[in-house]
C-alpha positions, 0 to 999 in steps of 0.5 A, spaced: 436 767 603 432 761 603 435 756 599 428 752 598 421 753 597 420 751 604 425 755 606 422 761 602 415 761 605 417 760 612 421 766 612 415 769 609 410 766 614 414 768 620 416 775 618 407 775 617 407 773 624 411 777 627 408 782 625 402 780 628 405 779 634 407 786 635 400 789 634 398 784 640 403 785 644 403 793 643 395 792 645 397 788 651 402 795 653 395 799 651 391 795 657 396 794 662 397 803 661 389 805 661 389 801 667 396 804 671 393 811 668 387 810 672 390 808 677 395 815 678 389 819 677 386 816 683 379 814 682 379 808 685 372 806 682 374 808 674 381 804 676 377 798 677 372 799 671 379 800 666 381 793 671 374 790 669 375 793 663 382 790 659 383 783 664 379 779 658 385 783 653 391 780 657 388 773 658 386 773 650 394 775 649 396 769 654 391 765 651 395 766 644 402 766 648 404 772 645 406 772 654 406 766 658 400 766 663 404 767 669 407 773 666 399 775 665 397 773 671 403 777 675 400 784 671 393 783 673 395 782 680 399 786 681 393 791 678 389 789 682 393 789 688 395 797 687 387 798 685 386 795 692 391 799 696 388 805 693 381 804 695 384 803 701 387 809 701 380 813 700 377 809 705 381 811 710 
């Protein structure tokens, strides 16, 4: 328990942020997983449009360093490359 007012309200403050660290966080795992789903299904063009999509959400996360921007910009190439890989398997 916190032994001062300051004490007391950082407590409360970071227990408010972590909360809202979770919810961001959570929508950061709902982007990565709409573009992987499109992915799996194997429509190149609505892969990329989910890709298109949910880039702005994974930056904006970063942004606000729920995850540090290499951490975000290993998720988006990655993406990209598996989207690349499969427009590249419908080409062929």
């Amino acid at each position: 328990m916190a032994n001062s007012k300051q004490a007391a309200k950082r407590a409360k403050q970071a227990t408010h942020q972590r909360s809202a660290n979770m919810g961001l966080r959570t929508t950061l795992r709902t982007a990565i997983k709409k573009v992987k789903t499109a992915i799996a299904a194997g429509d190149a063009a609505a892969a990329q449009a989910a890709f298109n999509a949910n880039v702005a959400t994974i930056d904006s996360i970063a942004d606000k360093k729920i995850i540090h921007k290499n951490k975000a910009a290993r998720h988006k190439s990655r993406l990209a490359q598996q989207i690349k890989s499969l427009a590249g398997a419908k080409a062929a």
